[in-house]
MARDRENPA-232048 format. One line per field, with one value per residue (C-alpha): residue in three letters; x, y, z. Coordinates in nm, 2 decimals. Layout:
N
residu <- c(ALA, ...) $
xx <- c(X, ...) $
yy <- c(Y, ...) $
zz <- c(Z, ...) $
// end
This chain:
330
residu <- c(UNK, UNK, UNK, UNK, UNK, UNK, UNK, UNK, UNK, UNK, UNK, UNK, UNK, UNK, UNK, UNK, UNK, UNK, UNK, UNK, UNK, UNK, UNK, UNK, UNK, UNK, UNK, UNK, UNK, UNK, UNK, UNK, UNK, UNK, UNK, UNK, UNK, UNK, UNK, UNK, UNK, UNK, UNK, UNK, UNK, UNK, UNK, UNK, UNK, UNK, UNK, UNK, UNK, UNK, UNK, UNK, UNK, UNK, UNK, UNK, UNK, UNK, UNK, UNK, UNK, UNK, UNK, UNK, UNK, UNK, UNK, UNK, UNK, UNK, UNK, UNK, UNK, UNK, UNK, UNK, UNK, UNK, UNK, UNK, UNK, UNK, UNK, UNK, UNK, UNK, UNK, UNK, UNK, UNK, UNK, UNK, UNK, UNK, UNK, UNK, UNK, UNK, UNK, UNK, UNK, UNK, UNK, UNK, UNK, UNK, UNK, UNK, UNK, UNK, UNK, UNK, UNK, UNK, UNK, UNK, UNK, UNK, UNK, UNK, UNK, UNK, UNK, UNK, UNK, UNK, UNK, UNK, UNK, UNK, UNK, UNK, UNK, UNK, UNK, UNK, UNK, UNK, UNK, UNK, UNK, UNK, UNK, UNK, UNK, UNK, UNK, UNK, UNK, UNK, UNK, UNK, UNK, UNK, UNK, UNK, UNK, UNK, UNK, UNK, UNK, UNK, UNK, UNK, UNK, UNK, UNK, UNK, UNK, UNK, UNK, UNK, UNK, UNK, UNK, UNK, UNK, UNK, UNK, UNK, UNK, UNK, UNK, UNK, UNK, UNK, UNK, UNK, UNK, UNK, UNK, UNK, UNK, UNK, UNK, UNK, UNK, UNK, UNK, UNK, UNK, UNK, UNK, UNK, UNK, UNK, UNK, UNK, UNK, UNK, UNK, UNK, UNK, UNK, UNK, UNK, UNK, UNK, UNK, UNK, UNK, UNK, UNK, UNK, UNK, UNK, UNK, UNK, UNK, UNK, UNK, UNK, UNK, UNK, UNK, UNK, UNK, UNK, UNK, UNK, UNK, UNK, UNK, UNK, UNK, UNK, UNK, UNK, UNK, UNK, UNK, UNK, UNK, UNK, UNK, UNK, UNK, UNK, UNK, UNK, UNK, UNK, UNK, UNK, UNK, UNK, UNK, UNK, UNK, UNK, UNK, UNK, UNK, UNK, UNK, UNK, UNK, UNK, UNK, UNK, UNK, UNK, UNK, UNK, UNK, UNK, UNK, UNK, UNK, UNK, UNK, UNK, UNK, UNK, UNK, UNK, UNK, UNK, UNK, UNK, UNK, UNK, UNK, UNK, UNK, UNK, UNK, UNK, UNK, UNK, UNK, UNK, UNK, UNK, UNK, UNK, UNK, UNK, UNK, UNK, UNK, UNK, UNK, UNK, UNK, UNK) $
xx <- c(0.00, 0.21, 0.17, 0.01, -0.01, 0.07, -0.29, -0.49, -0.28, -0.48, -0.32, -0.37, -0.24, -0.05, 0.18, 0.44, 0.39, 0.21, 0.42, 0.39, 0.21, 0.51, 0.49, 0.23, 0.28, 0.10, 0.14, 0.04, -0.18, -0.33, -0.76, -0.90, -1.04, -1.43, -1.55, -1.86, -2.01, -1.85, -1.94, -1.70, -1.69, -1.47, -1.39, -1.52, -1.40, -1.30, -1.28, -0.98, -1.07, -0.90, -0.99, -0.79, -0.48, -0.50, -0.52, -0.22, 0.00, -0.09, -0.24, -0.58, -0.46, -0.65, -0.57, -0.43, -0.21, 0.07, 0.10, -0.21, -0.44, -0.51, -0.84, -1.28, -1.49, -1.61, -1.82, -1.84, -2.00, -2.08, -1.88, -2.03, -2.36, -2.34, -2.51, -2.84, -2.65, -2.64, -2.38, -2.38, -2.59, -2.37, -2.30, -2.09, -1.92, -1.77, -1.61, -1.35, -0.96, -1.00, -1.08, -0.90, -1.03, -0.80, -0.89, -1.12, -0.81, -0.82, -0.91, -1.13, -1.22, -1.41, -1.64, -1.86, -2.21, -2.35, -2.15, -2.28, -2.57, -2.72, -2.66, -2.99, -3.01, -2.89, -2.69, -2.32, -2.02, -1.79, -2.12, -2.16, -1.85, -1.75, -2.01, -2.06, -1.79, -1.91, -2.28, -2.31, -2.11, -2.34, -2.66, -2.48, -2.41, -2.71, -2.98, -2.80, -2.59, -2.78, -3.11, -3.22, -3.59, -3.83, -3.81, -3.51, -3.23, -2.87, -2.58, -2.28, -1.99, -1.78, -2.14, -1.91, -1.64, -1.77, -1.95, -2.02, -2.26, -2.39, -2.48, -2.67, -2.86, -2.95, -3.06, -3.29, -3.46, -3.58, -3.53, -3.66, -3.36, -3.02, -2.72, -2.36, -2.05, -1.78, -1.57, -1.71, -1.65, -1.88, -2.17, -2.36, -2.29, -2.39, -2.76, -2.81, -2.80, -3.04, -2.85, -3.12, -2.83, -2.45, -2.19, -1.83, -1.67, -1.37, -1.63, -1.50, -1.88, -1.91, -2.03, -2.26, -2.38, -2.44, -2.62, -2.86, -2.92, -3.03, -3.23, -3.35, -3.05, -2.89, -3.02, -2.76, -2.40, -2.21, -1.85, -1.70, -1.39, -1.20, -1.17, -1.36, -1.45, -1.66, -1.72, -1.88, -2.08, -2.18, -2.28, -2.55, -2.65, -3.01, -3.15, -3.08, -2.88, -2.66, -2.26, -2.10, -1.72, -1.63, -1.32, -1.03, -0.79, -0.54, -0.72, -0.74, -1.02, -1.13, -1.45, -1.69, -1.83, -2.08, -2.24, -2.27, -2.44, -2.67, -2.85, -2.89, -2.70, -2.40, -2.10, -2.09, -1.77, -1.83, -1.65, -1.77, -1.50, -1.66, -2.07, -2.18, -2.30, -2.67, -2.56, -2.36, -2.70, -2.89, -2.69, -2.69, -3.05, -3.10, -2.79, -2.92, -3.25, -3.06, -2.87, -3.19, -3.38, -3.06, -3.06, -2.70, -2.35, -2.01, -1.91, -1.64, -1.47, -1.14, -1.06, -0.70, -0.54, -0.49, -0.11, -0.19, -0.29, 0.04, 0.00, -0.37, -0.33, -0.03, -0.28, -0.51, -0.26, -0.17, -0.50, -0.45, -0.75, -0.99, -1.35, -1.26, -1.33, -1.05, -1.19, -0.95, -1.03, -0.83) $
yy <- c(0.00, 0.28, 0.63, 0.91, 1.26, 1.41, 1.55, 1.20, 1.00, 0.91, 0.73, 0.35, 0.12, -0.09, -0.41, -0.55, -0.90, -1.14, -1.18, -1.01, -0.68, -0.49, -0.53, -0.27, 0.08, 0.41, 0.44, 0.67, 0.50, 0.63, 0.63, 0.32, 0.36, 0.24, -0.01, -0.02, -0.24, -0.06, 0.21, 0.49, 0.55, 0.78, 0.56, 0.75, 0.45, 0.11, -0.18, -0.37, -0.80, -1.08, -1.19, -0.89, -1.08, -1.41, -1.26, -1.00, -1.30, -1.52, -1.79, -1.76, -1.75, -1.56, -1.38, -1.04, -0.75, -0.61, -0.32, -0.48, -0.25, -0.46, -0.44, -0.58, -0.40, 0.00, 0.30, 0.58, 0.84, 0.73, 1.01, 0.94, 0.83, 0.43, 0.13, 0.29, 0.45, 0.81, 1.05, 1.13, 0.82, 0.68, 0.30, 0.01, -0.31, -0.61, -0.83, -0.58, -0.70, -1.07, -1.31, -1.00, -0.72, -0.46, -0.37, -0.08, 0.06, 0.36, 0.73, 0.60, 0.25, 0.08, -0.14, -0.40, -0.31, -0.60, -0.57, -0.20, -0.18, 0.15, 0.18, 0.32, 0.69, 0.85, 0.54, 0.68, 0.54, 0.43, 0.23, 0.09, -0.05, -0.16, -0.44, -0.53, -0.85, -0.98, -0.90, -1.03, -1.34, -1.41, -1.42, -1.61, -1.84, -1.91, -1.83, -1.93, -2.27, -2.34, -2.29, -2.22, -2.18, -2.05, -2.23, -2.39, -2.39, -2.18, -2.23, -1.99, -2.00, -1.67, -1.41, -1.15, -1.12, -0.91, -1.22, -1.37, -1.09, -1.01, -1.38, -1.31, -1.04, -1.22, -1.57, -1.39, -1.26, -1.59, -1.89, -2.00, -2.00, -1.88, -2.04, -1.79, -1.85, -1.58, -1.45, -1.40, -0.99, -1.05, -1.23, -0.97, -0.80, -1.10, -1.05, -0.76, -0.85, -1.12, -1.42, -1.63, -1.79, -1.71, -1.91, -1.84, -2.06, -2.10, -2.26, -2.59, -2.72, -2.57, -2.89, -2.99, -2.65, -2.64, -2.95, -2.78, -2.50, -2.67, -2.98, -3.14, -3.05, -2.78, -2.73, -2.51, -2.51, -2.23, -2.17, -1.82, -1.79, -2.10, -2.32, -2.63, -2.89, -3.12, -3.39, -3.16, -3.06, -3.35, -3.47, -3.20, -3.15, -3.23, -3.49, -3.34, -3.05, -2.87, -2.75, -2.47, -2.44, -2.05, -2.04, -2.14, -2.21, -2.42, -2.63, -3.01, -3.12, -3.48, -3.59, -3.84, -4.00, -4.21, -3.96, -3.74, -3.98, -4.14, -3.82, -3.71, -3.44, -3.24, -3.04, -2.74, -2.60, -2.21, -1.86, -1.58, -1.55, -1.79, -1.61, -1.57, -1.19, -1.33, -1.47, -1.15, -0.91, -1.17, -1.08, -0.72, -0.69, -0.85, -0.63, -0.30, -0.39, -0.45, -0.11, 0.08, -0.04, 0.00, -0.35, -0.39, -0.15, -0.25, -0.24, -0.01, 0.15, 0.29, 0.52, 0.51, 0.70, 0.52, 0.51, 0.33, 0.03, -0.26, -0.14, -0.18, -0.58, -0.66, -0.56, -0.79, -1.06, -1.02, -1.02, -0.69, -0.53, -0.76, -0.62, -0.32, -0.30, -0.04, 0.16, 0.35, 0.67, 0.73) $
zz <- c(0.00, -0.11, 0.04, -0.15, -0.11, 0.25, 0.28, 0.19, 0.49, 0.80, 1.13, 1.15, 1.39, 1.20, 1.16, 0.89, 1.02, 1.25, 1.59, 1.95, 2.02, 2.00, 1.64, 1.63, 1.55, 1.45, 1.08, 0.81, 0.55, 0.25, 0.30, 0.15, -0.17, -0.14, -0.39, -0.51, -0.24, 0.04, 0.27, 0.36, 0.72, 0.92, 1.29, 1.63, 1.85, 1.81, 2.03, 2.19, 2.19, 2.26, 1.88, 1.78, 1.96, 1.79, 1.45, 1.54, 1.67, 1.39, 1.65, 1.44, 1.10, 0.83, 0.53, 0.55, 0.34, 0.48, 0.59, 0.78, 1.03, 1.34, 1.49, 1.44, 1.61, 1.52, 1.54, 1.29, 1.05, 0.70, 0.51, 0.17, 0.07, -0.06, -0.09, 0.09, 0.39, 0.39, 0.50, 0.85, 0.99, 1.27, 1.17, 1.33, 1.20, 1.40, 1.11, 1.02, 1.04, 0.90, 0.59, 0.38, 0.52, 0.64, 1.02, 1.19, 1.38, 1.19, 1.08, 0.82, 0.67, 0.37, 0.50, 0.30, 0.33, 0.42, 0.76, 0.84, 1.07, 1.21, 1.57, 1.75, 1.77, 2.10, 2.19, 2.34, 2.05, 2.33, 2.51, 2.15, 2.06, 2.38, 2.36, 2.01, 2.00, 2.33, 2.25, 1.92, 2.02, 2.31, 2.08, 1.81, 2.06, 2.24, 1.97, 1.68, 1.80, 2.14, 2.05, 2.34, 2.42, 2.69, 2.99, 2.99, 3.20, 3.11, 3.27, 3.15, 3.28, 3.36, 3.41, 3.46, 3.18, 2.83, 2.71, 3.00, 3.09, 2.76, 2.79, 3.12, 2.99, 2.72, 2.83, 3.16, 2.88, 2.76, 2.97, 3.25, 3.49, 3.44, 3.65, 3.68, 3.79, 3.85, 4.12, 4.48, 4.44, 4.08, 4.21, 4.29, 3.99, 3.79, 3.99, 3.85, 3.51, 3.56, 3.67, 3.89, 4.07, 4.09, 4.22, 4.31, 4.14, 4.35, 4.59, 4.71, 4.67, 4.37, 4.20, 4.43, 4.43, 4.06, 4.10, 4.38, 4.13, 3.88, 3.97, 3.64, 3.48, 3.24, 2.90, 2.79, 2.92, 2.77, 2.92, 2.84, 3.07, 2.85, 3.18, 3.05, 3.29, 3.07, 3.30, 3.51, 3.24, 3.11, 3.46, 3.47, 3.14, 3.11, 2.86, 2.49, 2.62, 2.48, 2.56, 2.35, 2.33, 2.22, 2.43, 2.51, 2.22, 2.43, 2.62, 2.59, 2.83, 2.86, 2.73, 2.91, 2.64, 2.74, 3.00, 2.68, 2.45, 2.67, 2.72, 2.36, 2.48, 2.19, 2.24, 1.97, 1.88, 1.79, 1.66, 1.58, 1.28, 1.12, 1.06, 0.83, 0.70, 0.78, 1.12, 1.18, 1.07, 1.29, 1.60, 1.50, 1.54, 1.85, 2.01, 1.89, 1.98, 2.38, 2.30, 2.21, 2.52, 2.74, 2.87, 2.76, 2.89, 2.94, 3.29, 3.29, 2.96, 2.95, 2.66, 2.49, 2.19, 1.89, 1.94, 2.28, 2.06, 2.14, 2.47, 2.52, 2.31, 2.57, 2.85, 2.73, 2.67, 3.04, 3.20, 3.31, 3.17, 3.41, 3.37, 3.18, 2.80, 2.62, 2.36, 2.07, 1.96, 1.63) $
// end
């Protein structure tokens, strides 16, 4: 991507090659050139994830051009009128950074139409793009894969990480009992969301306790925080339930075959890379729809400069950004 003139360069956080987050730097890119299926948008705020790590490192491989601009989620202005979006409606995209696309960490990106959804007026950009990953991962999850239905039973694992909680928001709103676990400190926390019952799960009884909660078993068992247990799992899964893996890249747990089978019961592998642009517009009404009503807000949001990006994906990396979502303004 060669440079052009001085006054059509925009900042980008930028890397030359996949590797650690020190590879990232502020760079000076010419503005994308919109083709005719895109949408011109100039960035407001964009969101840090741990997706955005794998694809920088190269541990989830994709296709991608060098100099490549890291990042998926954004909010921003459509500057030009395309593809029935008119300049000045305040959009947002989550699929941005992978499969080819150049990323949303950026003064101003190109993005495919069919991945641009209005985000509900007086919504705040930073509230927006802080919970759009986890959000739209939750419902994909549990609507999309899970199938879960009214009056069932939810277990999810980790209520109070991003996903986690966009999970509990969303499954109180249809089942007939959700089941949490998260830190002591979080449990209340995980209440207010809509959790029926949270557990600590550093609780010596937490099995047992599990068990207690959920008597005739879990319909759906979905485990955010990538710390599978799946015996445990399959022990309380209810006839014909359902496990979703979404996390967890690493681990190797062991499966308990038979306790799985006899019950009818599935394990569904699941990533949010891999929706398609229905799946993705599928999630995007059901999290605007959350947005709009205010049902769903990050629980705290820390806003960095562009520039801050290596630092904010080696934060991440370390675990030091523990119930915080960070949010780049270009």
């Amino acid at each position: 991507m060669p440079p052009g003139p001085a006054t059509h360069l925009m900042r980008a956080a930028v890397i030359d090659d996949v590797g650690p987050a020190s590879n990232i730097y502020p760079g000076r890119l010419p503005h994308p050139e919109p083709g005719p299926d895109d949408v011109p948008v100039a960035v407001q705020a964009v969101a840090v994830n741990h997706v955005d790590t794998f694809v920088r490192s190269g541990a989830y491989p994709t296709a991608m051009d060098f100099p490549f601009v890291v990042g998926r989620d954004l909010v921003g202005t459509v500057t030009e009128d395309a593809r029935g979006f008119v300049r000045g409606e305040t959009v947002w995209c989550n699929s941005m950074g992978h499969h080819g696309r150049q990323g949303a960490a950026a003064e101003h990106v190109a993005v495919p139409w069919r991945r641009v959804y209005r985000l509900p007026e007086g919504v705040d950009a930073d509230t927006a793009v802080a919970v759009l990953h986890p959000a739209a991962t939750a419902h994909l999850a549990l609507h999309r894969h899970a199938g879960v239905n009214n009056g069932e039973t939810v277990f999810i694992g980790g209520g109070a990480g991003h996903v986690g909680s966009a999970a509990v928001v969303m499954a109180a709103q249809t089942s007939r009992r959700v089941v949490t676990s998260a830190r002591k400190e979080d449990m209340d926390y995980c209440l207010s969301l809509g959790a029926d019952v949270a557990l600590d799960y550093r609780d010596e009884r937490f099995d047992a306790r599990l068990y207690a909660a959920a008597p005739d078993g879990v319909d759906v068992y979905l485990e955010t925080s990538g710390h599978h247990d799946l015996a445990l799992a399959t022990a309380v899964l209810a006839p014909r339930g359902r496990i979703v893996l979404m996390s967890g890249m690493q681990a190797t747990p062991q499966l308990p075959a038979g306790a799985l089978y006899t019950k009818d019961g599935s394990i569904l592998g699941f990533a949010i890379s891999n929706a398609t642009v229905d799946e993705l517009a599928e999630a995007a009404a059901g999290v605007n729809a959350l947005l709009a009503d205010g049902l769903i807000a990050p629980r705290n949001i820390e806003v960095l400069d562009l520039a801050e990006t290596a630092r904010a994906h080696e934060r991440l990396e370390q675990g030091a950004a523990r119930g915080t979502r960070l949010v780049l303004h270009p």
